[in-house]
MIMAR-426429 format. One record per residue (C-alpha): residue number from 1; x, y, z; residue in three letters. Coordinates in nm, 2 decimals. Layout:
<tikes>
- NUM|X|Y|Z|ALA
...
</tikes>
This chain:
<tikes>
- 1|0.00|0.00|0.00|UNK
- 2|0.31|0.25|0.07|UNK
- 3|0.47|0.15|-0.25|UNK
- 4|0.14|0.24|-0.43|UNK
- 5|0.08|0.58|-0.24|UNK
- 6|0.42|0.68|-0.30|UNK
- 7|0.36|0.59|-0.67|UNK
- 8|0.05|0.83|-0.71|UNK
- 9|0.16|1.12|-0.52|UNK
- 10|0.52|1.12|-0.72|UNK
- 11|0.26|1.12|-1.09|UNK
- 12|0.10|1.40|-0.95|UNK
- 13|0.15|1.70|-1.16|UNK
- 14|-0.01|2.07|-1.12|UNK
- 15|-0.20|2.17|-1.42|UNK
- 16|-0.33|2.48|-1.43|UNK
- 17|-0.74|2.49|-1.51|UNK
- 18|-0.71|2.60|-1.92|UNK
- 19|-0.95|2.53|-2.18|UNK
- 20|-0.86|2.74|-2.47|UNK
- 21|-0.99|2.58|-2.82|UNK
- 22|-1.31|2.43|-2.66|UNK
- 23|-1.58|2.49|-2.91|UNK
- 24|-1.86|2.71|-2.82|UNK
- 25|-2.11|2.51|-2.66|UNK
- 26|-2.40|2.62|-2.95|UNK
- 27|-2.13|2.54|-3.21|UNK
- 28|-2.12|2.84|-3.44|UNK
- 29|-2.47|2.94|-3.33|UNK
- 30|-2.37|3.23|-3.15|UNK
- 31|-2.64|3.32|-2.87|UNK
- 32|-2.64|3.70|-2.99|UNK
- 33|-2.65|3.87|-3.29|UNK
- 34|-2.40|3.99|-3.48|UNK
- 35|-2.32|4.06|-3.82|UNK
- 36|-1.91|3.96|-3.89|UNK
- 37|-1.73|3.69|-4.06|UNK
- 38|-1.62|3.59|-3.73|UNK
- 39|-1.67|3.62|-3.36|UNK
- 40|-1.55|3.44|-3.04|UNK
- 41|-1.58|3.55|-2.64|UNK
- 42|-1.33|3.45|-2.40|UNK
- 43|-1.22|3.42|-2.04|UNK
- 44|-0.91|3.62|-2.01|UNK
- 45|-0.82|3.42|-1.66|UNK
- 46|-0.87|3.07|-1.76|UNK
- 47|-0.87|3.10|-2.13|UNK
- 48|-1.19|2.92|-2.19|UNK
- 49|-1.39|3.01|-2.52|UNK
- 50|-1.74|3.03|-2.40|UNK
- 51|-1.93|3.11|-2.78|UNK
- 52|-1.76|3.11|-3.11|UNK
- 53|-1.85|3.18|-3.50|UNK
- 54|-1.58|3.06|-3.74|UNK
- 55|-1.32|3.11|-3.52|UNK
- 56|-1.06|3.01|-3.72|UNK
- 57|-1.09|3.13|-4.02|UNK
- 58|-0.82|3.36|-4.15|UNK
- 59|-0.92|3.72|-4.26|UNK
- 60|-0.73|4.01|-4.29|UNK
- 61|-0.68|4.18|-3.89|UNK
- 62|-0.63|4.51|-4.01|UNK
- 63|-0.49|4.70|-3.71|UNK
- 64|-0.58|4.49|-3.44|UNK
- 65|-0.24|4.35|-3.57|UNK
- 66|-0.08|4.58|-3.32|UNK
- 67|-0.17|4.38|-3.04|UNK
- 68|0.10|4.16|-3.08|UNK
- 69|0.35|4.47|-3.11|UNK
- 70|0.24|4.57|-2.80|UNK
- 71|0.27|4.25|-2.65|UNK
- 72|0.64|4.22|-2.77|UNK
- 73|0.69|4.57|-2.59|UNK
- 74|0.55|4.45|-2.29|UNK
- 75|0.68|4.21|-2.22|UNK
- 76|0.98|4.40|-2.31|UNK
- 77|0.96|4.66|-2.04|UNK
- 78|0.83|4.40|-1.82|UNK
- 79|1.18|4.22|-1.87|UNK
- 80|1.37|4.50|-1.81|UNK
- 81|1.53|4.52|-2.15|UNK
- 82|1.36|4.85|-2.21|UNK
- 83|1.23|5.15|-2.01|UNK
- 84|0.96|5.35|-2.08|UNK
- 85|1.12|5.63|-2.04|UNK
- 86|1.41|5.50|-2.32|UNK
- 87|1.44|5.75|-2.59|UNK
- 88|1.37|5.63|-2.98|UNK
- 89|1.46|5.78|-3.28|UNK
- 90|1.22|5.76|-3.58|UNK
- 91|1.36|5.61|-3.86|UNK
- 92|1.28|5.65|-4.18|UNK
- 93|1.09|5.36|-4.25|UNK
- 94|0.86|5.43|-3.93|UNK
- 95|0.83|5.77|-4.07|UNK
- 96|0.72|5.69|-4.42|UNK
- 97|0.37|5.47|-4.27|UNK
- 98|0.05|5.54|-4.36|UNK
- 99|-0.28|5.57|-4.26|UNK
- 100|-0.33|5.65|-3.89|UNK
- 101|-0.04|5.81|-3.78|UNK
- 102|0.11|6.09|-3.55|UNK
- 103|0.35|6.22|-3.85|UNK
- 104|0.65|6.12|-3.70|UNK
- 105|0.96|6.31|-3.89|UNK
- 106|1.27|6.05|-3.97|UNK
- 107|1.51|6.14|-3.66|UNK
- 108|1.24|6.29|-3.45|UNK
- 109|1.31|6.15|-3.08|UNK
- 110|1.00|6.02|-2.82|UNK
- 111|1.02|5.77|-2.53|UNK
- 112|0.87|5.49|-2.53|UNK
- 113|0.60|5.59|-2.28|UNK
- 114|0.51|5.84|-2.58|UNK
- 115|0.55|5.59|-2.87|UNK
- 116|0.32|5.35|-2.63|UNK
- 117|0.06|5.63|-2.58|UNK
- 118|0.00|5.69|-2.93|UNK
- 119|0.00|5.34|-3.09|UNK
- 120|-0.25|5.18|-2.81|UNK
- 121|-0.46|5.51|-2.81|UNK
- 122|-0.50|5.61|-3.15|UNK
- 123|-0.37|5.33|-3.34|UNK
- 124|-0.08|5.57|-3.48|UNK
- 125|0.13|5.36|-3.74|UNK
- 126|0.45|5.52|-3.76|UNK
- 127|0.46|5.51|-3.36|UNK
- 128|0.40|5.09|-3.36|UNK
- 129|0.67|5.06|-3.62|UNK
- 130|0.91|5.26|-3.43|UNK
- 131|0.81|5.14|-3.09|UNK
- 132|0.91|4.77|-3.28|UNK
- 133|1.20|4.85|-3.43|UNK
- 134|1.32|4.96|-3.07|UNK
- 135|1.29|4.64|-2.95|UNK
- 136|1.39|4.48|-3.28|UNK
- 137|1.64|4.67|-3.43|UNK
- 138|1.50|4.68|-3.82|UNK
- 139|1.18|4.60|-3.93|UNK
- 140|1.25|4.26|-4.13|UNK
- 141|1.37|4.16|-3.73|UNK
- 142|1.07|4.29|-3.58|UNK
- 143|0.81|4.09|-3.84|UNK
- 144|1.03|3.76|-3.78|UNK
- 145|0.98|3.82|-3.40|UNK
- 146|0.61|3.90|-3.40|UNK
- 147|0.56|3.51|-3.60|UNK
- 148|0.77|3.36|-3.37|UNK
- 149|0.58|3.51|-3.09|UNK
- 150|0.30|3.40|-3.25|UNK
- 151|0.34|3.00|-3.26|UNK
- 152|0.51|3.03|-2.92|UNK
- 153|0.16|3.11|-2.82|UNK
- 154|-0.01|2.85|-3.08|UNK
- 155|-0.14|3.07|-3.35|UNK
- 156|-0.17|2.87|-3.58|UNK
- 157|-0.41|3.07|-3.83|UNK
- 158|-0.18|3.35|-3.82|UNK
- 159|0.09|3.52|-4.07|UNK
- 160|0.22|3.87|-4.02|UNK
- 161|0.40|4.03|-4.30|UNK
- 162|0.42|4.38|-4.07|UNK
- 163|0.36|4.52|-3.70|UNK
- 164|0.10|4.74|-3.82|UNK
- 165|-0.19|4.58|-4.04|UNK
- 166|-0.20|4.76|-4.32|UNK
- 167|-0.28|4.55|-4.61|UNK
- 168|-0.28|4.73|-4.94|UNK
- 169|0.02|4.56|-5.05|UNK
- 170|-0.05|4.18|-4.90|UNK
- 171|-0.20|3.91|-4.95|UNK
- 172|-0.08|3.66|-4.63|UNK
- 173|-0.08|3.91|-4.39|UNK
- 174|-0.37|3.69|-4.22|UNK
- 175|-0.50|3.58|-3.87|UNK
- 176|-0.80|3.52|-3.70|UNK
- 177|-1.07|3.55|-3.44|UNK
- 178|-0.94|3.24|-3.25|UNK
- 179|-0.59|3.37|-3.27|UNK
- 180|-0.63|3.73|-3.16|UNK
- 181|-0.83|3.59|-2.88|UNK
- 182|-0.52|3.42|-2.77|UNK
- 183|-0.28|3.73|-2.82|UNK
- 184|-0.50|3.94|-2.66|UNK
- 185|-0.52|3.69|-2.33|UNK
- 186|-0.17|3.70|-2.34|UNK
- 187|-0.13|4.07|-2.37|UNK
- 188|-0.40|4.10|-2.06|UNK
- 189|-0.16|3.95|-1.85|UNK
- 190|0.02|4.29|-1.86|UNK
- 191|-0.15|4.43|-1.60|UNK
- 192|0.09|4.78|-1.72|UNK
- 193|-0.07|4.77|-2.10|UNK
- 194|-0.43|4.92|-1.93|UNK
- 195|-0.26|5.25|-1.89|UNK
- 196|-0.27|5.30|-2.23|UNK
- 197|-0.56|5.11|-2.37|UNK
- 198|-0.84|5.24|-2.12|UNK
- 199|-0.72|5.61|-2.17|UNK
- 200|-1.00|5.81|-2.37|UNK
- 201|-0.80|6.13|-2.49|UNK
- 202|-0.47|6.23|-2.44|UNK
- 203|-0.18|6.44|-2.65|UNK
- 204|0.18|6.44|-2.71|UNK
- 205|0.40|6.74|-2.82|UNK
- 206|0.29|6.90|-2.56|UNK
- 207|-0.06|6.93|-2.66|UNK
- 208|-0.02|6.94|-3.05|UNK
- 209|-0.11|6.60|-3.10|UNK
- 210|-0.42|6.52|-2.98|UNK
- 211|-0.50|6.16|-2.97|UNK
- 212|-0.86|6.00|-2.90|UNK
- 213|-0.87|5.63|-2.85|UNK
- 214|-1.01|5.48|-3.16|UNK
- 215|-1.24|5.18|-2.93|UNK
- 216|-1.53|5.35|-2.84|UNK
- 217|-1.61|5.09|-2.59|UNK
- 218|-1.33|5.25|-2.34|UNK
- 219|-1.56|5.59|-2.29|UNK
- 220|-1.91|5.40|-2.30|UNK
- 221|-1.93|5.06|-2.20|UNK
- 222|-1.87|4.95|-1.82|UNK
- 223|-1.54|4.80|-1.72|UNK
- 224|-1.38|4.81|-2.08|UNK
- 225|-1.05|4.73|-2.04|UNK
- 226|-0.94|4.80|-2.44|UNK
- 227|-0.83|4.69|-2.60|UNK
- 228|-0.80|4.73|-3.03|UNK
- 229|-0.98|4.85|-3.35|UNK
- 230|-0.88|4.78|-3.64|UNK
- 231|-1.03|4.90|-3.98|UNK
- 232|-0.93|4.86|-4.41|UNK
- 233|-1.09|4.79|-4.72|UNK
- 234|-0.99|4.46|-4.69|UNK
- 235|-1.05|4.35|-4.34|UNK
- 236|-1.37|4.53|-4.26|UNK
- 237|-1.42|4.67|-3.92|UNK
- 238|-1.23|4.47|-3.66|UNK
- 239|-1.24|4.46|-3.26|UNK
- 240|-1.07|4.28|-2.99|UNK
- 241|-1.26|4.43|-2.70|UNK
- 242|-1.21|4.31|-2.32|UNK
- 243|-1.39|4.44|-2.03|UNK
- 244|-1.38|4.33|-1.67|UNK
- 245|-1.65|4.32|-1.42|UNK
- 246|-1.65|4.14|-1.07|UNK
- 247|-1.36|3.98|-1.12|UNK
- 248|-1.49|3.82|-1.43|UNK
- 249|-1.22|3.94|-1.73|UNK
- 250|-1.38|3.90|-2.10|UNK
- 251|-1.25|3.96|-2.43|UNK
- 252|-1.47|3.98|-2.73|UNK
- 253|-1.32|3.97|-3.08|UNK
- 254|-1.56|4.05|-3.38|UNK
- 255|-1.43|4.06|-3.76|UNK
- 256|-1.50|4.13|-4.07|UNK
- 257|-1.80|4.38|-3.98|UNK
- 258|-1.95|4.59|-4.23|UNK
- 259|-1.97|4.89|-4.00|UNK
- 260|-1.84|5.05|-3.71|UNK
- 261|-2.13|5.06|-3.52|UNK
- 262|-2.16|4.71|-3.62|UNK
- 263|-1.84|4.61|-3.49|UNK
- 264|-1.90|4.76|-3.16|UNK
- 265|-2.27|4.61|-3.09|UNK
- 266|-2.14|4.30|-3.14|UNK
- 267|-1.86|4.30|-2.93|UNK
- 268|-2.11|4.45|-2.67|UNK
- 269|-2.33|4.22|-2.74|UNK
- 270|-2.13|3.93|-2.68|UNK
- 271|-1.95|4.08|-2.35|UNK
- 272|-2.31|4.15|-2.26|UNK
- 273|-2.42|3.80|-2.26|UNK
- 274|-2.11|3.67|-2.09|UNK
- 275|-2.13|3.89|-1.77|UNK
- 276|-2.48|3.78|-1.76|UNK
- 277|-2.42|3.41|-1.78|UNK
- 278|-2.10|3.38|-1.63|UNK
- 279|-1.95|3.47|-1.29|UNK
- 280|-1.62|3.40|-1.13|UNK
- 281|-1.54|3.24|-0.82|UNK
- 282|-1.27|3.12|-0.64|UNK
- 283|-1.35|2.76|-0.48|UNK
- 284|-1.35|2.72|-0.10|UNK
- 285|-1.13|2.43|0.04|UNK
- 286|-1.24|2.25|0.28|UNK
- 287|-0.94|2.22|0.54|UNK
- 288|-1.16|1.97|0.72|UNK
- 289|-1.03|1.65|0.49|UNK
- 290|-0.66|1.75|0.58|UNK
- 291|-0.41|1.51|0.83|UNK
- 292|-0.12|1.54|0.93|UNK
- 293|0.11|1.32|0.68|UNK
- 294|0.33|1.06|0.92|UNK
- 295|0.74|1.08|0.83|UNK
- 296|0.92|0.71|0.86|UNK
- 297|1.26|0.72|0.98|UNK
- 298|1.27|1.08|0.99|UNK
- 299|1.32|1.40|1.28|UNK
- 300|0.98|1.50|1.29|UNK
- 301|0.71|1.24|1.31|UNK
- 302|0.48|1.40|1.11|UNK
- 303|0.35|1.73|0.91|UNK
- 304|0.11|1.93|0.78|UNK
- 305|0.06|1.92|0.41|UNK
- 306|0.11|2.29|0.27|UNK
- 307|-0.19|2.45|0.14|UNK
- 308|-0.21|2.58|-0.25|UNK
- 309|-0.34|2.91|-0.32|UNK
- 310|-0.67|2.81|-0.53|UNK
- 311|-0.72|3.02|-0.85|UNK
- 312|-1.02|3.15|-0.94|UNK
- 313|-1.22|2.96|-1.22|UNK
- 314|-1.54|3.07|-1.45|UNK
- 315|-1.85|2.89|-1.39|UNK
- 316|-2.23|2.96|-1.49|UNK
- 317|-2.40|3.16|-1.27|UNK
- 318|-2.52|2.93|-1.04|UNK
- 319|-2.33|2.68|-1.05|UNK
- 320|-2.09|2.79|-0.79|UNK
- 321|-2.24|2.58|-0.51|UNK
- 322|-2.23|2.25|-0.72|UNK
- 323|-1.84|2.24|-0.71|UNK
- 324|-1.73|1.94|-0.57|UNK
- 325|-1.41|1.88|-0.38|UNK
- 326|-1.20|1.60|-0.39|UNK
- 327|-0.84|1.52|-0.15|UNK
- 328|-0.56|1.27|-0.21|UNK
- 329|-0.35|1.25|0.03|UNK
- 330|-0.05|1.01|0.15|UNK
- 331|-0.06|0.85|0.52|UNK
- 332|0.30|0.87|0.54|UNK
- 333|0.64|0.93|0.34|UNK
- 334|1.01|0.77|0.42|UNK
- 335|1.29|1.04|0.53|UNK
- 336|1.40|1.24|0.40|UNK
- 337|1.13|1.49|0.27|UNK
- 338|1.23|1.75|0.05|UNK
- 339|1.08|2.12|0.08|UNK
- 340|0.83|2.14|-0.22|UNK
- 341|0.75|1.73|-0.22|UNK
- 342|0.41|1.61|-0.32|UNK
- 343|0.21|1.41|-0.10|UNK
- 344|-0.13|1.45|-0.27|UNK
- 345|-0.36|1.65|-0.44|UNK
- 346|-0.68|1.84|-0.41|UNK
- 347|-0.92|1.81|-0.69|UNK
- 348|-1.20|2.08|-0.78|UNK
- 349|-1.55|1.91|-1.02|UNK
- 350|-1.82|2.08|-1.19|UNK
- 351|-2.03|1.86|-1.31|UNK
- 352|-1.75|1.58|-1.48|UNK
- 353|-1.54|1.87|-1.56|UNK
- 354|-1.23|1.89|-1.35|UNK
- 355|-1.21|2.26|-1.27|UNK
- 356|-0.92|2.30|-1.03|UNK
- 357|-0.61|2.09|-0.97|UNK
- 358|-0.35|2.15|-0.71|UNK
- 359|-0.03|1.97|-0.55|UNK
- 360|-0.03|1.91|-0.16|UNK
- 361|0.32|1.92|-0.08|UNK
- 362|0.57|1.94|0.23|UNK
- 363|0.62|2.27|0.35|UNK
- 364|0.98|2.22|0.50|UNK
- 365|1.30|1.96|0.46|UNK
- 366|1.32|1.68|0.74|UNK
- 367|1.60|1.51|0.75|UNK
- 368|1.65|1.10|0.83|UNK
- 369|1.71|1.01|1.16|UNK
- 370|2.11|0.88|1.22|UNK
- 371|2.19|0.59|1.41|UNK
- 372|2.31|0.80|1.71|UNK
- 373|2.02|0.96|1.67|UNK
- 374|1.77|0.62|1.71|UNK
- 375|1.98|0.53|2.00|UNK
- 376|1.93|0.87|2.24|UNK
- 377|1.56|0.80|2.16|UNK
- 378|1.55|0.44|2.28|UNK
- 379|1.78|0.55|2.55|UNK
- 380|1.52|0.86|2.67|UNK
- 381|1.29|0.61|2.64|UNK
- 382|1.42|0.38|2.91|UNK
- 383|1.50|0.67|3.09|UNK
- 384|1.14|0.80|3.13|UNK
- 385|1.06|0.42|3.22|UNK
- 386|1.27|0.41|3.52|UNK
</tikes>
């Protein structure tokens, strides 16, 4: 029976609660309307795609494109290879972009807290270019980076020929609403990046550049979070939108719209349905199952398992009180322990869903007891005796 406890707890691997690339439960029925090409809404915290429509079909992304630039700068500054406060010089490439821009002049100088501001806000070209060839160093570098990023994070429905979206001059520059779902998770995890993309107005050049955020959600919709538009001949009106509320984080990507107004009622729509549906909770354990865990041959007799910190998990509304707790747990473990070793589990179900996974582990080393040290015990044992 020892061998065989020893066996399980040892298999016993944390895996986070993830679900992304679940179909949507109708299929590609989605439970509002709207009228795209594709749509999908997400849990940013667990990943899990709650309703879909042609999700992974590849379209042209238009602008929304720049949420992978602004990943690659996040994550960046988060890593301390560059400050926002780092000063970049415009080169002539980023200077020569079209479409949305702040008419950046080759050689002009901003920081990247500027360059940030502009590209996340108003969806300024020249600034995304220049902000990736910062981190880059040219902009052939920067496109191979943003593809590599890209199937490190498994999109595979995705091709970028540029940092930016535009699309006159391409045919592959192509993603989809699966994808961007997926970038845009990744990009929430930057807590830092809602500075920028839940900002309304703002200017640069000390107030000769007035930028207004080009997601209208950020002004009028309750907890929007950002996060980009995007918008071309070719790709239609675009929108990854996220928006939190209680704790429940939700992104909403919508593509190939006809319209604006459109694009943003759908991704209202669909953010809509999922705060109504949906809540988040974070399960209760039940510290009532727990035993102390018995140590052979070792300086302490026994120990508490240590606790995990349980994550919070997205469930129907109402279905919080259904979720069922399970605990594995080892009657005892041969010395020595090691700080960190498993010696069971504790399981979360909905339903037969596993929600919620953890380790139950030791929370310090103990060490095996010596010879000498067997002997004093029998010894003190007599002792007390006499």
């Amino acid at each position: 029976m020892k061998r065989l406890l020893c066996t399980i707890v040892s298999a016993i691997i944390a895996i986070p609660f993830m679900c992304f690339g679940v179909n949507a439960e109708n299929g590609s029925v989605l439970p509002v309307t709207v009228n795209a090409k594709s749509a999908i809404l997400v849990d940013v915290s667990t990943g899990k795609v709650l309703v879909a429509m042609n999700e992974h079909e590849r379209l042209f992304p238009a602008s929304v494109t720049k949420i992978m630039t602004l990943l690659l700068v996040m994550e960046a500054v988060d890593s301390g290879n560059i400050k926002l406060d780092d000063t970049v010089v415009a080169s002539g490439t980023a200077a020569a972009k079209g479409g949305s821009q702040i008419w950046l002049k080759e050689g002009e100088t901003m920081t990247v807290d500027e360059l940030l501001r502009a590209a996340a806000i108003y969806s300024a070209n020249d600034a995304c270019e220049a902000l990736g060839e910062h981190i880059a160093g040219s902009e052939e570098a920067l496109v191979r980076m943003l593809n590599e990023r890209a199937k490190e994070l498994g999109m595979n429905d995705t091709h970028f020929d540029n940092c930016t979206g535009l699309d006159d001059t391409t045919e592959t520059h192509l993603t989809s609403a699966y994808d961007i779902a997926l970038m845009s998770v990744e990009l929430l995890k930057h807590e830092l990046i809602q500075k920028y993309t839940t900002v309304w107005m703002d200017s640069l050049r000390g107030g000769a550049t007035e930028l207004v955020n080009t997601n209208k959600l950020v002004r009028f919709y309750d907890g929007a979070t950002g996060l980009k538009t995007g918008t071309t001949a070719k790709a239609g009106c675009c929108i990854s939108a996220s928006a939190e509320r209680n704790g429940t984080h939700l992104v909403a990507v919508i593509m190939g719209s006809p319209t604006s107004d459109e694009r943003f009622n759908g991704a209202k729509a669909l953010l809509n349905w999922g705060f109504a549906n949906y809540e988040t909770v974070t399960p209760q354990l039940d510290k009532s199952q727990l035993a102390p865990v018995r140590v052979i041959g070792g300086r302490v007799d026994s120990f508490m398992p240590s606790l995990p910190e349980i994550r919070p998990v997205l469930v129907k509304k109402g279905d919080a009180e259904n979720i069922k707790q399970s605990i594995e747990i080892a009657t005892d473990v041969q010395a020595p322990v090691e700080p960190g070793q498993k010696v069971g589990k504790v399981e979360f179900v909905l339903g037969n869903e596993t929600i919620g996974e953890y380790v139950l582990s030791a929370p310090d080393s103990i060490e095996r007891l010596t010879i000498f040290e067997v002997l004093r015990r029998i010894l003190c044992s007599f002792s007390a005796l006499e």
